[in-house]
VMD Tcl script that draws the C-alpha trace (Angstrom):
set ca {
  {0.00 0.00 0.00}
  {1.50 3.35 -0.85}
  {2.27 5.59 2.20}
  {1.55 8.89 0.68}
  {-0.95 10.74 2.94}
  {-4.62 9.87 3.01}
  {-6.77 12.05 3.91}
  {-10.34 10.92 4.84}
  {-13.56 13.02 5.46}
  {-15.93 11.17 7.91}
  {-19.44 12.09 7.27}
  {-21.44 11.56 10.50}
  {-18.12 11.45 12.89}
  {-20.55 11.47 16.05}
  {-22.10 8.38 15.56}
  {-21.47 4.93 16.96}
  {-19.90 4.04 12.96}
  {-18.66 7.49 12.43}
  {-16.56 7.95 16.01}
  {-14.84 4.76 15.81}
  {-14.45 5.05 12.45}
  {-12.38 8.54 13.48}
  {-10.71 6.75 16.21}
  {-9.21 3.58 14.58}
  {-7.93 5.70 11.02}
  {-6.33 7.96 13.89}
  {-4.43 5.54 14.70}
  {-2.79 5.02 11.26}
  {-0.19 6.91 10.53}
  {-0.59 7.65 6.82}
  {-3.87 9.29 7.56}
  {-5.60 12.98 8.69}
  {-8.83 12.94 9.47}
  {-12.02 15.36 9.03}
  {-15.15 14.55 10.65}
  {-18.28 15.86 9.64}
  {-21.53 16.31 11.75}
  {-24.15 19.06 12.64}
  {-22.86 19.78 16.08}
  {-18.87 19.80 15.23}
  {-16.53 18.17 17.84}
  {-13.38 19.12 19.20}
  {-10.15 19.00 16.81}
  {-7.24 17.14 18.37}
  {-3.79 16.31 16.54}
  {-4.14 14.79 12.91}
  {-8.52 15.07 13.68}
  {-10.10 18.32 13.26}
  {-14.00 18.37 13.02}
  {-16.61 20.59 10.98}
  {-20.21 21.58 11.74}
  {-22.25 21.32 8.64}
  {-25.74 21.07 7.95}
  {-25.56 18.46 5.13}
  {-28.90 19.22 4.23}
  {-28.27 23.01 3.37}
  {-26.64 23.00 -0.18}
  {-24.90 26.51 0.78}
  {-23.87 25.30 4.47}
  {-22.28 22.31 2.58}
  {-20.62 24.21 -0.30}
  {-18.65 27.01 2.18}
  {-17.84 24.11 4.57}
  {-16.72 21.57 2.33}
  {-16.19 23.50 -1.10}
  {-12.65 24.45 -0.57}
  {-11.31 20.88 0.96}
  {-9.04 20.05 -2.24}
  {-6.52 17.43 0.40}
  {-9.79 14.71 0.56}
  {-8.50 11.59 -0.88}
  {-11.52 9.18 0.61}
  {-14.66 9.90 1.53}
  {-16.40 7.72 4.31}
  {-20.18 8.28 4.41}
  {-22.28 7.09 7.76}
  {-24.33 10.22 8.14}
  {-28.21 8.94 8.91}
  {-31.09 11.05 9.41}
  {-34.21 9.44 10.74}
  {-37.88 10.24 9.77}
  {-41.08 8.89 10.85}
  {-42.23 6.62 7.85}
  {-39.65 4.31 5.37}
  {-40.68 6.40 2.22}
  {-40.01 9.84 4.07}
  {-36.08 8.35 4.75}
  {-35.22 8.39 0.94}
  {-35.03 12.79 0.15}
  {-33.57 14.16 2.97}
  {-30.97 10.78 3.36}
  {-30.25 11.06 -0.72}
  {-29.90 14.31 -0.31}
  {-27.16 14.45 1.93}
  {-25.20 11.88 -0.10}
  {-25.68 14.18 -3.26}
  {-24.48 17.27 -2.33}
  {-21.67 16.00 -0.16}
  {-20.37 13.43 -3.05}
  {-20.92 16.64 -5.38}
  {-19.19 19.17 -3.85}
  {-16.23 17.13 -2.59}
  {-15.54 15.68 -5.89}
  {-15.55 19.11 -7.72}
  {-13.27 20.35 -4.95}
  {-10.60 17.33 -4.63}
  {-8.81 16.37 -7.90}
  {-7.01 13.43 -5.88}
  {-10.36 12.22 -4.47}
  {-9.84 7.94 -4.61}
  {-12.68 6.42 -3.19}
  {-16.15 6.85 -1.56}
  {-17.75 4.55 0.79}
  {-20.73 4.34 1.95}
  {-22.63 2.59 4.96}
  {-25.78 1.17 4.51}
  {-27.27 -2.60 6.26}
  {-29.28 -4.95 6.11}
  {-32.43 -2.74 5.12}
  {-30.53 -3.29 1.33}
  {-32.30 -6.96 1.81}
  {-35.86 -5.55 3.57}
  {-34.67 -6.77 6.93}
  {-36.27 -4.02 8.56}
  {-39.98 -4.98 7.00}
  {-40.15 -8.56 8.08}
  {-38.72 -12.07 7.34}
  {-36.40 -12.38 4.95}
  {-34.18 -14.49 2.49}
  {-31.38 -15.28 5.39}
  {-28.53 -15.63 5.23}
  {-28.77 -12.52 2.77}
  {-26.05 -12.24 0.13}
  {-24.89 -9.16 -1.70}
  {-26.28 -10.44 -4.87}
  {-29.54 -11.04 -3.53}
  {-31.73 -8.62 -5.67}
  {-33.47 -5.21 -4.14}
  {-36.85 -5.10 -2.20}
  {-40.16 -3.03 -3.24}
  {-39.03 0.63 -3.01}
  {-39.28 3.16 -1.19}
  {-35.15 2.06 0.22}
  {-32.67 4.78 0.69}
  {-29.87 2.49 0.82}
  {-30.73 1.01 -2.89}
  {-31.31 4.99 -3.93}
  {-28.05 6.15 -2.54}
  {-26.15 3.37 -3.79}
  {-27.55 3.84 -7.48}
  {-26.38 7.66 -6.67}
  {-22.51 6.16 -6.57}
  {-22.79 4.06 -9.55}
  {-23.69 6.34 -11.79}
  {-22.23 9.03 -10.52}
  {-18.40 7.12 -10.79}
  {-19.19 5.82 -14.72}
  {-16.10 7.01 -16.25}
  {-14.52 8.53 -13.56}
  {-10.72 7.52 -11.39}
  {-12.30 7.15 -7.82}
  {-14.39 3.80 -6.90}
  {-17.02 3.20 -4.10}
  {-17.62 0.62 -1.88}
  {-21.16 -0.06 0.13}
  {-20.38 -1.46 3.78}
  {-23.70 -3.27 5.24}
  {-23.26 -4.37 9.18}
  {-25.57 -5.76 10.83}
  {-26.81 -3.96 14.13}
  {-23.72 -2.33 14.93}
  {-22.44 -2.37 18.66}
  {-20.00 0.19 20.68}
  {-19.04 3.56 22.80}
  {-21.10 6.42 21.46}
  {-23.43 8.72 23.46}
  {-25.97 10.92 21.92}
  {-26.70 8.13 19.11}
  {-29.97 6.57 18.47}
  {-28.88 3.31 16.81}
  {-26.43 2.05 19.75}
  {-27.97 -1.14 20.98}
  {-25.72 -1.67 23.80}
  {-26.48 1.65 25.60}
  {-30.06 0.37 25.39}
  {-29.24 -3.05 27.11}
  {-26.63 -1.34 29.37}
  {-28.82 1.57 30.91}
  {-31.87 -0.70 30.76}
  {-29.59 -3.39 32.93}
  {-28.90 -0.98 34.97}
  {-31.93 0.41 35.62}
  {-33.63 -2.99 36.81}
  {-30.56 -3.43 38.93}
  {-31.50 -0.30 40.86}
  {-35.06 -1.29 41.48}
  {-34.08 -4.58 42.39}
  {-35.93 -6.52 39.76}
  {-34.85 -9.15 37.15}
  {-33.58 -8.18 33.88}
  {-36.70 -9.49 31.79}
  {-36.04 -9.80 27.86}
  {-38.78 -6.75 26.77}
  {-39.31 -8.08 23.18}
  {-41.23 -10.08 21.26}
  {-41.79 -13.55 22.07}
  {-39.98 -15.01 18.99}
  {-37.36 -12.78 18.93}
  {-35.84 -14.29 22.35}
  {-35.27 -17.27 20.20}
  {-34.61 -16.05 17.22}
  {-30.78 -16.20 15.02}
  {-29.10 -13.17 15.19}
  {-25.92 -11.56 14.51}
  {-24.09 -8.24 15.54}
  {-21.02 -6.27 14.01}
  {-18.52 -4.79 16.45}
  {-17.59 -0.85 15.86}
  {-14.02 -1.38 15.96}
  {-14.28 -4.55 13.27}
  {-16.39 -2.15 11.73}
  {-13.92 -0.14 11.14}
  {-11.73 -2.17 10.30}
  {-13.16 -3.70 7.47}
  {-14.53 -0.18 6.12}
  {-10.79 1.08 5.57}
  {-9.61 -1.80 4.04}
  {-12.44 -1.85 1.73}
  {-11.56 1.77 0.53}
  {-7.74 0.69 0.10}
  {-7.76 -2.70 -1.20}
  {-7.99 -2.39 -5.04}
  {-9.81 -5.90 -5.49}
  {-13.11 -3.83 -3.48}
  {-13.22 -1.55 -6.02}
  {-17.63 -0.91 -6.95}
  {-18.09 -4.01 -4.51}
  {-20.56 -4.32 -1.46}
  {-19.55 -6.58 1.51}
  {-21.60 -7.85 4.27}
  {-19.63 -7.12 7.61}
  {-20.41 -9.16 10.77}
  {-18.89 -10.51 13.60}
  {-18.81 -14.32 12.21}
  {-20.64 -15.92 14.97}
  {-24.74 -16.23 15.80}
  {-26.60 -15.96 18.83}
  {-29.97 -16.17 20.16}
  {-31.21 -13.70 22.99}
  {-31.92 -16.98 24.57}
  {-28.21 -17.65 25.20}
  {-26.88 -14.31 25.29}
  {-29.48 -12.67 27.88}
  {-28.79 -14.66 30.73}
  {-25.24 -13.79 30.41}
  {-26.04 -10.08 29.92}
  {-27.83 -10.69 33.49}
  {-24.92 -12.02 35.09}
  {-22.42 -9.13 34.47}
  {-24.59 -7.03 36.20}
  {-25.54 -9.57 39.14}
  {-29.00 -10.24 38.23}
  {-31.33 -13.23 37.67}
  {-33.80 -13.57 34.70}
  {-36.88 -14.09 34.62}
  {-39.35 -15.12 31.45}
  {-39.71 -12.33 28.65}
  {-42.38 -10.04 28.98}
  {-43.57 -7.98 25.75}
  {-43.06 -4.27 27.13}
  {-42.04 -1.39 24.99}
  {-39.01 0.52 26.22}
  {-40.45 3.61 25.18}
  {-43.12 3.55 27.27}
  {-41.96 2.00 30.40}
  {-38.66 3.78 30.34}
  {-39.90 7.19 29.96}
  {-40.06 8.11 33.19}
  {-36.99 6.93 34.51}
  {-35.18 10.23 34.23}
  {-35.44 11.48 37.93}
  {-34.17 7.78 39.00}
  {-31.27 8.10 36.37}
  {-30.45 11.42 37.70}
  {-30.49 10.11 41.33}
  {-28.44 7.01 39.88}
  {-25.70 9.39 38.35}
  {-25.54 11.23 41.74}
  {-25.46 8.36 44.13}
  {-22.32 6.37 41.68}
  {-20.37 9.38 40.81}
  {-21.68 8.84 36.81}
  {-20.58 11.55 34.20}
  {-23.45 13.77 33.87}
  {-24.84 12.77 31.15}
  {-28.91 13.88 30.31}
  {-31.01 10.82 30.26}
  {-32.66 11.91 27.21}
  {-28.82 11.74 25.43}
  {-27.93 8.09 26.73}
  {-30.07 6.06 25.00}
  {-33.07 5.86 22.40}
  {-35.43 2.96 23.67}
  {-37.62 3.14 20.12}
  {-34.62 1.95 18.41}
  {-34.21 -1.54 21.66}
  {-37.53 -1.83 20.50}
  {-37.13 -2.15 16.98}
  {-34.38 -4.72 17.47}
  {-36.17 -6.60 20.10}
  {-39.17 -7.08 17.70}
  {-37.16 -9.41 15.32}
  {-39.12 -12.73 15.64}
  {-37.19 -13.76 12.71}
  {-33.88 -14.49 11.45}
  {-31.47 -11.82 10.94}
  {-28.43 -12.99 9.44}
  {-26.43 -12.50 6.64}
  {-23.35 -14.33 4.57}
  {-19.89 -12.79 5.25}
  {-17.87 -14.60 3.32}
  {-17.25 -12.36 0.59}
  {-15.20 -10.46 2.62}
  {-13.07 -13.12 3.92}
  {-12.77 -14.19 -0.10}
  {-11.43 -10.69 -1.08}
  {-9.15 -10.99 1.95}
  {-10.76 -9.74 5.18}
  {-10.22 -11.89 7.53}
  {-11.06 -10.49 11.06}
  {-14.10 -11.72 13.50}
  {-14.96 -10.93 16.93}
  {-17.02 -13.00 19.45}
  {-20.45 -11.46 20.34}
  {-20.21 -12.49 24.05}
  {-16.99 -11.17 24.30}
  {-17.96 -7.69 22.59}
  {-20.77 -7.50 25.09}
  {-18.76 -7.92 28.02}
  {-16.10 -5.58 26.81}
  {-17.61 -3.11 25.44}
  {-20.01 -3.39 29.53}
  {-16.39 -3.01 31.34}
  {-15.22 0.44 29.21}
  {-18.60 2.24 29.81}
  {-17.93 1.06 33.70}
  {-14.60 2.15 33.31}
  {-15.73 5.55 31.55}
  {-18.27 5.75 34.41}
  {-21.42 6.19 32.17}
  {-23.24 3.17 34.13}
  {-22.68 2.37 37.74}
}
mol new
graphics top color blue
foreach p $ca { graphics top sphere $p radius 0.5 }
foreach p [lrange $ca 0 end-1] q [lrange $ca 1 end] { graphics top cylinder $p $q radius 0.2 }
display resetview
């Protein structure tokens, strides 16, 4: 691999994808980072951070139109609206005028990739071909995924850069302030039932406790996203990226329980949303009483999105083997992601 300077521009730094995408290609030395997001961050050694609305056309042109250094662009910018058909404009939109202006700005620009899931395959609207394969063809529309990666192909017909589209499955790590982070949601739920002295009861449907599942590490994540954009055999490719192993709730929840000293007891259908919405005051008292950064309740966790993923009463599982054929080889063991990823937000003292 050549070590002339890469220089990336994250698109959605703050998110559970974006952030440790921005921590791990910090690491590497042939790299400078820029992270994009609405509310900016704070700019430390070869990472500096821009607030843009990427909706705003003008806001993206003065922020981004005079970045000519870009050699990669890695897009995991997500905006969520209430219905599937009302995700495609503002979500396509973003893409658009980000991929636009960049490209016009940054002669050298090599590669664009772009994070999407398993909603390419309609996991999101019920059961599904499983496991899903990246030739498997496209679902009914409306799909934003499908729409943003027919944006990319047409848009590089004839031209030097190449894209790749990255599809995790539910993606697990340290992020705060971002809806789609399904261990905050066990964690601060865990937590919670500790404090009251309850069990930790599975809240989902009944089939989903039994249910196949897998999960994709943010750090793998990562991983597999930059060599993607480097490897020239991924060139105008899509890869399924999970952790290699399966799991049913089943199995996994009564370890969950143990970590933080509780028993189980059966599932029982509850939706976060509701039965969690009050727990504010008792978080508040919780972050007092354990010496917890003070972090807003509201910012911790988004219990719609546990109850999206505990509603799967289905398989949700998808082939990753086309990634270990073009030469990715790296897996991670749910259980053990679980438990680690547990210990750090003890250790960062965001749950007691």
């Amino acid at each position: 691999m050549s070590t002339r300077k890469k220089v990336a521009l994250v698109v959605g730094a703050n998110g559970v994808i974006g952030g440790n995408l921005v921590d791990h290609l910090a690491t590497l030395p042939d790299w400078e980072v820029i992270g994009l997001s609405r509310r900016g961050g704070t700019s430390t050694g070869r990472v500096r951070h821009v607030a843009v609305d990427l909706l705003d056309r003008r806001d993206v042109h003065d922020k981004l139109g005079g970045l000519s250094e870009v050699t990669h662009i890695f897009y995991a910018a997500y905006q969520d609206r209430p219905t599937w058909a009302e995700l495609v404009p503002p979500n396509l939109a973003m893409l658009v005028n980000v991929v636009e202006v960049v490209e016009a700005a940054a002669p050298d620009l090599a590669h664009v990739s772009l994070m999407q899931g398993y909603k390419v395959y309609g996991a999101h609207l019920g059961p599904f071909k499983t496991p899903a394969r990246e030739t498997d063809p496209h679902h009914m529309p409306p799909e934003f995924n499908v729409d943003q990666q027919r944006f990319l192909e047409e848009r590089q017909r004839g031209k030097a850069w190449t894209w790749t589209a990255i599809r995790p499955s539910v993606v697990s790590g340290i992020a705060l302030g971002n809806p789609m982070n399904l261990a905050m949601v066990i964690a601060v739920y865990a937590s919670i039932s500790r404090e009251l002295g309850i069990p930790l009861r599975f809240p989902g449907k009944p089939g989903a406790y039994d249910a196949l599942l897998e999960m994709t590490d943010a750090g793998l994540l990562a991983r597999a996203t930059v060599w993607a954009a480097t490897d020239p055999r991924c060139a105008n490719q899509a890869f399924n990226i999970n952790n290699g192993d399966l799991f049913r709730w089943n199995e996994m929840w009564p370890k969950i329980a143990d970590w933080f000293g509780l028993e189980v007891a059966p599932p029982l259908p509850m939706s976060l949303e509701v039965v969690m919405a009050d727990k504010g005051p008792l978080w508040a008292e919780m972050t007092r009483r354990h010496g917890l950064e003070p972090h807003a309740y509201s910012d911790l966790v988004s219990w719609g999105f546990g109850d999206f993923v505990f509603s799967w009463d289905y398989d949700m599982v998808a082939d990753g083997s086309k990634a270990r054929r073009f030469g990715f080889h790296e897996y991670v063991e749910t259980e053990a992601m679980f438990r680690d990823i547990v210990a750090e937000l003890r250790r960062r003292r965001i749950i007691p």
